[in-house]
SEFIRO-331906 format. One record per residue (C-alpha): residue in one letter; x, y, z. Coordinates in steps of 0.5 Angstrom, whole numbers, always signed. Layout:
<sites>
<site r="a" x="X" y="Y" z="Z"/>
...
</sites>
This chain:
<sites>
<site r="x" x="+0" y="+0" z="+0"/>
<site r="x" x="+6" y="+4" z="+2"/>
<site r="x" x="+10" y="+4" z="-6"/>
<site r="x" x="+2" y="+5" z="-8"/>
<site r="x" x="+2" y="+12" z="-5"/>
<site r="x" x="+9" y="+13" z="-7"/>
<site r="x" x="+9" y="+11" z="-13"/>
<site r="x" x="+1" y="+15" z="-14"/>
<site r="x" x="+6" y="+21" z="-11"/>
<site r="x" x="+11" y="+22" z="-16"/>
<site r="x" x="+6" y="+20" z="-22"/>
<site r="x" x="+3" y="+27" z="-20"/>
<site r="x" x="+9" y="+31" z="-18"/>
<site r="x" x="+11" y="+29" z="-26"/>
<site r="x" x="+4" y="+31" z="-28"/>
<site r="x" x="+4" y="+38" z="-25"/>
<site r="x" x="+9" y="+42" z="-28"/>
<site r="x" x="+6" y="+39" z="-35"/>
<site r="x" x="-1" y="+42" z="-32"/>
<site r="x" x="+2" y="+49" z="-31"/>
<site r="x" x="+6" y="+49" z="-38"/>
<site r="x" x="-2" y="+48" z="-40"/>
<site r="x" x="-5" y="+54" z="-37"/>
<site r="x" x="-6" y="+60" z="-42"/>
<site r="x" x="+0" y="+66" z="-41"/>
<site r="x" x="-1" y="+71" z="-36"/>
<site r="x" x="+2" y="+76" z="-35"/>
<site r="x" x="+1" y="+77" z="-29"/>
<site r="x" x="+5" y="+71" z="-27"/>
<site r="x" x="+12" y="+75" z="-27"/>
<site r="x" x="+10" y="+79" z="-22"/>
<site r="x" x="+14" y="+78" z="-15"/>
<site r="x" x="+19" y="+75" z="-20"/>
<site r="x" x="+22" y="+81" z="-22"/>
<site r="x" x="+30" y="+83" z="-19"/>
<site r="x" x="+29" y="+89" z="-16"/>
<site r="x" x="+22" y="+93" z="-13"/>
<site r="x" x="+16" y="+93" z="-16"/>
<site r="x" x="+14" y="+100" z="-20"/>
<site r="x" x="+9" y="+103" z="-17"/>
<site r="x" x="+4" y="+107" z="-22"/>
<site r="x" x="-1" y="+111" z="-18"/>
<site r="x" x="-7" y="+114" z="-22"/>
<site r="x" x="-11" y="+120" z="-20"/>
<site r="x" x="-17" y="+121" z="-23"/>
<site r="x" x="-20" y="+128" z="-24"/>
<site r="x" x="-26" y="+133" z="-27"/>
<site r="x" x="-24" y="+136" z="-32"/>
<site r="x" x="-22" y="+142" z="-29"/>
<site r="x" x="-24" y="+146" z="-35"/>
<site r="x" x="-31" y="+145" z="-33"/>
<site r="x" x="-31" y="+149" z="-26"/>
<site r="x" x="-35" y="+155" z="-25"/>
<site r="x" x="-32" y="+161" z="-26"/>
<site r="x" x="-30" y="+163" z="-19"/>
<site r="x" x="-26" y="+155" z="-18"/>
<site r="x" x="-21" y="+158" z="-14"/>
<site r="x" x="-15" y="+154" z="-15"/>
<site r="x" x="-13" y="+154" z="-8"/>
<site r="x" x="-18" y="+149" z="-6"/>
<site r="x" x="-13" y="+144" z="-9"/>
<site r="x" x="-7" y="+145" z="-3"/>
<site r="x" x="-10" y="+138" z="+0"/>
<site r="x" x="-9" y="+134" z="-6"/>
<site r="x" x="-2" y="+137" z="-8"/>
<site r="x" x="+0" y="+135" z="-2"/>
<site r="x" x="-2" y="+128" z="-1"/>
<site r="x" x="+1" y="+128" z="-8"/>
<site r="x" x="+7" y="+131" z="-6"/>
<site r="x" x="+8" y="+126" z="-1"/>
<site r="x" x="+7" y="+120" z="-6"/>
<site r="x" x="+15" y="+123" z="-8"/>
<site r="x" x="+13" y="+120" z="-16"/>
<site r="x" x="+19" y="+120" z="-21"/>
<site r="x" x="+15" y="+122" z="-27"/>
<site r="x" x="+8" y="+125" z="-28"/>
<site r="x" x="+3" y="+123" z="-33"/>
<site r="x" x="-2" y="+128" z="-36"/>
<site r="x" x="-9" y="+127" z="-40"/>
<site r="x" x="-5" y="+131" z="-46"/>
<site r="x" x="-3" y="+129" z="-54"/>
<site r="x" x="+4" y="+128" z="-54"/>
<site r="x" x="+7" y="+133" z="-60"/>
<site r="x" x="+9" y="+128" z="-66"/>
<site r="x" x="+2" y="+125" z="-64"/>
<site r="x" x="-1" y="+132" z="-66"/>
<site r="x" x="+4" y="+133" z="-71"/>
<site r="x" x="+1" y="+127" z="-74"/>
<site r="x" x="-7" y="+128" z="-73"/>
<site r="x" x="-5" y="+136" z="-76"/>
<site r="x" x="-2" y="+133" z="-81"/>
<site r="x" x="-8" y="+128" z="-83"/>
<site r="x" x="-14" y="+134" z="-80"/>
<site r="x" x="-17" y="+133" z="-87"/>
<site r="x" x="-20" y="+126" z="-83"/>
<site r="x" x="-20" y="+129" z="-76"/>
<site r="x" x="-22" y="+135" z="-77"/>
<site r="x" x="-25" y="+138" z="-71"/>
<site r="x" x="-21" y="+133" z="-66"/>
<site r="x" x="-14" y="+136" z="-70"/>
<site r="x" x="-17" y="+143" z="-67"/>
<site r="x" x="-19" y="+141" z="-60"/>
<site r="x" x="-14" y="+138" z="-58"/>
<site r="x" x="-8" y="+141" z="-62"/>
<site r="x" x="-10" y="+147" z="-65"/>
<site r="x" x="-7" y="+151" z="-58"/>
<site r="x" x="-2" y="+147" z="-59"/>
<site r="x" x="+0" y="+147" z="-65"/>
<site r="x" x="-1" y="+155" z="-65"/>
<site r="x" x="+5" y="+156" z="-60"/>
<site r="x" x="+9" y="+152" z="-64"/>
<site r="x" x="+8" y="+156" z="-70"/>
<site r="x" x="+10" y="+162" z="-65"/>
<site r="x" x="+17" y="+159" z="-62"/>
<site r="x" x="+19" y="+155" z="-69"/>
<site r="x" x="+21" y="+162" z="-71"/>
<site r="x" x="+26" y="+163" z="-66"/>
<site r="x" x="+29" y="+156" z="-64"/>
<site r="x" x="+30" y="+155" z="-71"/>
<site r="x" x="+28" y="+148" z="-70"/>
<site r="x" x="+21" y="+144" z="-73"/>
<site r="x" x="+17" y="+139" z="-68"/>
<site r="x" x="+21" y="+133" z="-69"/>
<site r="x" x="+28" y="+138" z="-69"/>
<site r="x" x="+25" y="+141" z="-62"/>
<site r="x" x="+24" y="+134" z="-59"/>
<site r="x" x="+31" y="+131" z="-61"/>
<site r="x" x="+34" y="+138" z="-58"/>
<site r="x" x="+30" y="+136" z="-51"/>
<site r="x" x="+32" y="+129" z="-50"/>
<site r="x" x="+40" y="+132" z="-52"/>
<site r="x" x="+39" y="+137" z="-48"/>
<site r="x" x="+36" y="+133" z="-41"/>
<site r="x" x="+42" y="+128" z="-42"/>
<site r="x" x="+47" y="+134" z="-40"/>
<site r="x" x="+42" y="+137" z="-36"/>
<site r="x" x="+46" y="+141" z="-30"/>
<site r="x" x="+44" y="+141" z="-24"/>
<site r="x" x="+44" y="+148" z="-22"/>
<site r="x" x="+41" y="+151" z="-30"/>
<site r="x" x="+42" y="+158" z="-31"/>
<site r="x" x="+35" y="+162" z="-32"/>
<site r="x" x="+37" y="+164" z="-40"/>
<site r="x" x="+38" y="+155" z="-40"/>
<site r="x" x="+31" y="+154" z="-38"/>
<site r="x" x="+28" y="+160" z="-42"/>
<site r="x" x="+32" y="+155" z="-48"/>
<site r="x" x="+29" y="+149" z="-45"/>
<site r="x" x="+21" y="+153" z="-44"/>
<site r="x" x="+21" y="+154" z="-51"/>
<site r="x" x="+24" y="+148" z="-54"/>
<site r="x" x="+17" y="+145" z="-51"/>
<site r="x" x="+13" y="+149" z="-54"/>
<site r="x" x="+16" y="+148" z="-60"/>
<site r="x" x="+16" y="+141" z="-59"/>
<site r="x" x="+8" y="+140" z="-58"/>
<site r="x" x="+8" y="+140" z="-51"/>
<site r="x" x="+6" y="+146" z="-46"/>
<site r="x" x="+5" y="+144" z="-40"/>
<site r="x" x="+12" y="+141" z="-40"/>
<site r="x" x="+14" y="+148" z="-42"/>
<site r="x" x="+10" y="+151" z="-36"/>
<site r="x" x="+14" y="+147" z="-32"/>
<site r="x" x="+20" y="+150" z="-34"/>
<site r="x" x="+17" y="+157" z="-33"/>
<site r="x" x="+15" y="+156" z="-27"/>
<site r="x" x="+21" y="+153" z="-24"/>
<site r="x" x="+25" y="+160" z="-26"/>
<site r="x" x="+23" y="+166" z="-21"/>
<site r="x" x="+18" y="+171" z="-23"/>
<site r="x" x="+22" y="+176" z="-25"/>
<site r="x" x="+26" y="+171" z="-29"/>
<site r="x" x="+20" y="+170" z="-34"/>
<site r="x" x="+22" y="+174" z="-39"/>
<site r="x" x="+24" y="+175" z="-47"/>
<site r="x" x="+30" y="+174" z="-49"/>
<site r="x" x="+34" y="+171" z="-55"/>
<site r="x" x="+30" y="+164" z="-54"/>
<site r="x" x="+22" y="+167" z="-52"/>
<site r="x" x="+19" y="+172" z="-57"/>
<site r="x" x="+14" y="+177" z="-53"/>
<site r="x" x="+8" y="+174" z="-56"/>
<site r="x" x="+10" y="+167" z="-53"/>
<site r="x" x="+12" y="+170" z="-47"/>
<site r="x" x="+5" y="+174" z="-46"/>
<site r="x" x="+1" y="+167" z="-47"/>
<site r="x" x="+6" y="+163" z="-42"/>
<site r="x" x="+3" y="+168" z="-38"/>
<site r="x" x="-4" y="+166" z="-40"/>
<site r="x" x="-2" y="+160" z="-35"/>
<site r="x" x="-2" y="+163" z="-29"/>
<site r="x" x="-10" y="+167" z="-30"/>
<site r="x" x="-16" y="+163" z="-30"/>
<site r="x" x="-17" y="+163" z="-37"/>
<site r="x" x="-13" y="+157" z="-37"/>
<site r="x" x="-16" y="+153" z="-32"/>
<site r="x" x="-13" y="+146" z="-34"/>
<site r="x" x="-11" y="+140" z="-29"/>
<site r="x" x="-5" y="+138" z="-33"/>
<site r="x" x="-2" y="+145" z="-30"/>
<site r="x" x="-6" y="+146" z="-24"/>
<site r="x" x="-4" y="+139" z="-22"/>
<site r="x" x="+0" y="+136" z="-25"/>
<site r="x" x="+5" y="+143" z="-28"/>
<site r="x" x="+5" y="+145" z="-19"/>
<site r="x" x="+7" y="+138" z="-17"/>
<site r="x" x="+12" y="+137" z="-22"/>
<site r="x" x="+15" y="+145" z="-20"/>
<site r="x" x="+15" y="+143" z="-12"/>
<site r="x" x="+17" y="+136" z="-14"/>
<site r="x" x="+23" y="+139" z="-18"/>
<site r="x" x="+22" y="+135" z="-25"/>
<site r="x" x="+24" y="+138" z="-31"/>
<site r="x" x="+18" y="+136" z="-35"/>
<site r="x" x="+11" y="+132" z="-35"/>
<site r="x" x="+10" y="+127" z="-40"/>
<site r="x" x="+4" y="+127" z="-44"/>
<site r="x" x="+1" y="+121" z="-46"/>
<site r="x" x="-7" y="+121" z="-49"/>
<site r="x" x="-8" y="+119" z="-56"/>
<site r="x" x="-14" y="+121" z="-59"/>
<site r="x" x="-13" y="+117" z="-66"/>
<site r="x" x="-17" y="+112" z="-66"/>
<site r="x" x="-23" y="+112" z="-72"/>
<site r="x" x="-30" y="+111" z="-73"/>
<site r="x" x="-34" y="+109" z="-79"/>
<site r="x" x="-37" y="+115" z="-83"/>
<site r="x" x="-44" y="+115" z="-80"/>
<site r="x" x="-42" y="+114" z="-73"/>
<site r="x" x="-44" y="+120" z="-70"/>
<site r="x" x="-51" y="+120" z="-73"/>
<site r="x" x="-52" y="+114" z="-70"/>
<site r="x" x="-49" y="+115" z="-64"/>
<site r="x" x="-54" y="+121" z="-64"/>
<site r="x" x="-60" y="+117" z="-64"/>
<site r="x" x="-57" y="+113" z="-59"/>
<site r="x" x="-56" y="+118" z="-53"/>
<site r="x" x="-63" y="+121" z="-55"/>
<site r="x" x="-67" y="+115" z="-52"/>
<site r="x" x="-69" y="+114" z="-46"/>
<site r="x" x="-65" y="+111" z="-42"/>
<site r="x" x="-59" y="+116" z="-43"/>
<site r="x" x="-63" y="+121" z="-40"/>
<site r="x" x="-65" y="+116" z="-34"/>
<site r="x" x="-57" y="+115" z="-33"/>
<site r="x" x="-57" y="+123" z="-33"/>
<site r="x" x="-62" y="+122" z="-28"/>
<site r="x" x="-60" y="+117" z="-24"/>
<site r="x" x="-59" y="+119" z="-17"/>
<site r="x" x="-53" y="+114" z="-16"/>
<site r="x" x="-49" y="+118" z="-22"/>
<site r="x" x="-50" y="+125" z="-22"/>
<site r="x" x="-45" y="+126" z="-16"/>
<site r="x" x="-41" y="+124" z="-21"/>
<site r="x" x="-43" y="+128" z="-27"/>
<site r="x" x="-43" y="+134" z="-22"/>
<site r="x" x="-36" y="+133" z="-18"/>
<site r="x" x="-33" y="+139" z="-22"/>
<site r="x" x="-38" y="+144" z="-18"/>
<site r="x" x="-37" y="+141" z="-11"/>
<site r="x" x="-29" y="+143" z="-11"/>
<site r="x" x="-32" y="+150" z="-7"/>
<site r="x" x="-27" y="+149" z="-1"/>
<site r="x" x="-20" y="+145" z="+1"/>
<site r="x" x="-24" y="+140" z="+6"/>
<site r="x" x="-30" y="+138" z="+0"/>
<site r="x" x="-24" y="+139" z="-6"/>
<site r="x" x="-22" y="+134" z="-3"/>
<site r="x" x="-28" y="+129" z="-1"/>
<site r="x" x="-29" y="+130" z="-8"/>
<site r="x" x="-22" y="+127" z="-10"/>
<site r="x" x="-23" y="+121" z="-5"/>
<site r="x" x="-30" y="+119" z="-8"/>
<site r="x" x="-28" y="+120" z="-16"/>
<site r="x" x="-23" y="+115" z="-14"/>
<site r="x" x="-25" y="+110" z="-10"/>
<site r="x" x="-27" y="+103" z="-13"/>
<site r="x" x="-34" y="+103" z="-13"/>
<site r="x" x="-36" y="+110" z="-15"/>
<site r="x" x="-31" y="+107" z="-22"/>
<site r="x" x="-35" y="+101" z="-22"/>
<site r="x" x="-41" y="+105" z="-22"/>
<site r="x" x="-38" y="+110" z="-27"/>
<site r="x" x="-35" y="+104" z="-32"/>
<site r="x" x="-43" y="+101" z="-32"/>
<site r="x" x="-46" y="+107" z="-33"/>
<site r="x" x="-43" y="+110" z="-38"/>
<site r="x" x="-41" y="+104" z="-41"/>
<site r="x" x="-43" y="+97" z="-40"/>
<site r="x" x="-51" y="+101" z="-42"/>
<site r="x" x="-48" y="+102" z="-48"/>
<site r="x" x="-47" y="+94" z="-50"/>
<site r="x" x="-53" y="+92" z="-47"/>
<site r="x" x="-58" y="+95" z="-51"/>
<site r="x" x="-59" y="+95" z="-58"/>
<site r="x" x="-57" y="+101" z="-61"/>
<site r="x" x="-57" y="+103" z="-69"/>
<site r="x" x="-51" y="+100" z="-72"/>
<site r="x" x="-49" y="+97" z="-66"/>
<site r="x" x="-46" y="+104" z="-65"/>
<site r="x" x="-45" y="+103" z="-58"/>
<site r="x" x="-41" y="+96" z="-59"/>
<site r="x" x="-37" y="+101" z="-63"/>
<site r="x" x="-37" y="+107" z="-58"/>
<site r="x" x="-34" y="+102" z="-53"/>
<site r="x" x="-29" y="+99" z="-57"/>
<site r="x" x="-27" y="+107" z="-59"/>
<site r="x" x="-26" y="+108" z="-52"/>
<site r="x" x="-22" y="+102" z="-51"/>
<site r="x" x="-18" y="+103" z="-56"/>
<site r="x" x="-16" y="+110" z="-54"/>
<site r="x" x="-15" y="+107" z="-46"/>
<site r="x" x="-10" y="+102" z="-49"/>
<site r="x" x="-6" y="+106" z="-53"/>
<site r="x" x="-5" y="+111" z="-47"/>
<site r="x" x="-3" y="+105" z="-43"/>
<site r="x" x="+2" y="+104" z="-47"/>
<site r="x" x="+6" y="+111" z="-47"/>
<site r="x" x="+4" y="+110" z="-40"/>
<site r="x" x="+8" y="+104" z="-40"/>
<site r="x" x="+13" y="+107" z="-44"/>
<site r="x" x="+14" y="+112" z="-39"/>
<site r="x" x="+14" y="+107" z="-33"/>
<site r="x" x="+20" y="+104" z="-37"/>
<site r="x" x="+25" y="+110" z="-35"/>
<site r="x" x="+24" y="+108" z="-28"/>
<site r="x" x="+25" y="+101" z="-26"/>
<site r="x" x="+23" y="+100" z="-19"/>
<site r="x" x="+20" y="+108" z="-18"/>
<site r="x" x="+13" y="+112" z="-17"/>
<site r="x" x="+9" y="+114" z="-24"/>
<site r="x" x="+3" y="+119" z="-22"/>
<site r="x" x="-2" y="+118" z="-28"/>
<site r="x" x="-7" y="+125" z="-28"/>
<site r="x" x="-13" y="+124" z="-32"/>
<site r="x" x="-21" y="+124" z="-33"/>
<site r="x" x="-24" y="+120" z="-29"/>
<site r="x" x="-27" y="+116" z="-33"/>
<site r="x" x="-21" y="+113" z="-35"/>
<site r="x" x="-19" y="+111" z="-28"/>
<site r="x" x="-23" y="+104" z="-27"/>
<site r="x" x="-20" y="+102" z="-34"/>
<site r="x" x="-13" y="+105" z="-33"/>
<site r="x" x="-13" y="+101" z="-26"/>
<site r="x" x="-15" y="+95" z="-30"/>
<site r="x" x="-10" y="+94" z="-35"/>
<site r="x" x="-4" y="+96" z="-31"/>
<site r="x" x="-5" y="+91" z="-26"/>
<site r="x" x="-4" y="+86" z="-32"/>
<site r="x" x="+4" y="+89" z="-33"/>
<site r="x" x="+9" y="+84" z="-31"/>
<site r="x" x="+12" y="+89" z="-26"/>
<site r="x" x="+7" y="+94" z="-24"/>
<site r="x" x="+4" y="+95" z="-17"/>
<site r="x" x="-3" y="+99" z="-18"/>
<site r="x" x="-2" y="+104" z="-12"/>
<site r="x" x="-9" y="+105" z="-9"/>
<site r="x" x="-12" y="+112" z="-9"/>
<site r="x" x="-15" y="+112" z="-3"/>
<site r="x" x="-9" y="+110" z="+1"/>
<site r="x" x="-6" y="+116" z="-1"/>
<site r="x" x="-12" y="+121" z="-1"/>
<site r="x" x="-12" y="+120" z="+7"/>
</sites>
């Protein structure tokens, strides 16, 4: 009976190896197994600042400034095109005509405005950055910074910019040699409310505080639908159970979070509740399991989804590319909340990525 046991033991112990070979691939399997500490990646969702009432005083945002701070992240990620991506869609804005508008127009524009003065194009200004951040000094002169500040601007990427101009003292930010006037005047525009925007209220302010020299952009807004899409997605949302969700007492804290940010104590709150688990839950299923379990014309919703999705792999993936500079630190990740459940989902299939939870470090 004993060599049966035994025998029936071993018999098991060369099938279970076999028995793991067989299992589909997991990416999630590596994780542990890595050298070194897990790379932490912290996504905080937000309104969409641009959205506050007009007296939104940017003040009110010191709290989460600070539990951010103290998260210590090595690199910032923002809800923004990078500039070879809005290069690209100006250069294809006949298929994307208001999207090329929207979201690079500006940029484009202060493009157009530095170019001239650093003598570099978009894809010339990128290169330059990257050469000029490998021999970065340690203690940059004023005239070095407003060099770098414009080379941004000239490169697509603003908030990088505001960054660097942010970090010179007040009476630093001039023209010279490197900022016209003109740009020198819209760099300004920053610090008003007329450019209410999280990427610089949040992220550009954290970065100064933190010493960065730069935020990394990475949204994508390249994906494609079929021509009668936004007809059919018309109709769609002029149904009845769109207004139902807008209705919904469970969903208009959600849909109403940028006006509940009148003070530090409930700005706070707000980001606690956007970024909890269940309130990404009940946004993910309100806004999009709702459009994949009715039928809708043409299956637009189906289609809508999968735009969506696209969308969210893709700044995965610039996050992740972002994530490669730093093995084993901290990325904060600021974006729409929407994206927040999605964000969090994908990541926690990385091979050596920790998802940090939100509101541990909202406390």
């Amino acid at each position: 009976m004993k060599s049966l046991f035994i025998a029936a033991a071993l018999t098991l112990a060369a099938v279970a190896p076999a028995s793991a070979q067989n299992r589909p691939f997991d990416p999630r399997e590596y994780q542990g197994r890595h050298v070194g500490e897990a790379t932490q990646i912290l996504v905080i969702g937000t309104p969409h600042l641009s959205g506050t009432p007009e007296n939104f005083d940017p003040a009110v945002l010191e709290p989460l400034l600070q539990r951010l701070q103290a998260f210590h992240p090595d690199a910032i990620a923002i809800e923004a095109l990078p500039g070879r991506s809005i290069e690209q869609m100006w250069q294809f804005r006949e298929s994307y005509p208001q999207t090329a508008q929207q979201y690079g127009g500006r940029a484009m524009a202060l493009s157009g405005i530095s170019r001239g003065l650093v003598g570099m194009d978009m894809a010339e200004a990128n290169a330059e950055i990257r050469r000029v951040l490998a021999d970065w000094p340690a203690s940059p002169t004023p005239a070095q910074r407003r060099r770098l500040t414009a080379l941004f601007v000239a490169a697509g990427e603003p908030a990088s910019a505001i960054v660097q101009w942010w970090r010179l003292e007040p009476s630093e930010r001039i023209a010279d040699e490197n900022i016209s006037r003109l740009l020198a005047e819209q760099l300004a525009t920053y610090e008003t409310p007329a450019r209410k925007n999280e990427d610089q209220l949040i992220a550009a302010r954290l970065a100064v505080r933190l010493g960065h020299e730069r935020v990394y952009p990475t949204d994508d807004q390249s994906d494609d639908v079929a021509p009668d899409f936004e007809t059919n997605m018309e109709a769609f949302i002029g149904e009845p159970w769109f207004a139902a969700l807008m209705a919904d007492p469970n969903f208009t804290p959600l849909r109403e979070a940028g006006q509940h940010l009148t003070t530090p104590e409930e700005a706070l709150a707000t980001y606690r509740f956007i970024n909890s688990a269940r309130t990404g839950r009940t946004d993910a299923n309100g806004q999009w399991l709702n459009m994949i379990n009715r039928a809708s014309p043409s299956q637009v919703g189906r289609a809508r989804v999968a735009a969506w999705e696209t969308r969210n792999l893709r700044m995965i993936a610039n996050i992740r590319e972002v994530s490669a500079r730093y093995p084993g630190g901290r990325i904060l990740v600021i974006v729409g909340s929407a994206h927040k459940p999605w964000f969090d989902a994908y990541l926690s299939m990385m091979s050596d990525v920790e998802v940090v939870d939100a509101t541990r470090v909202l406390r």
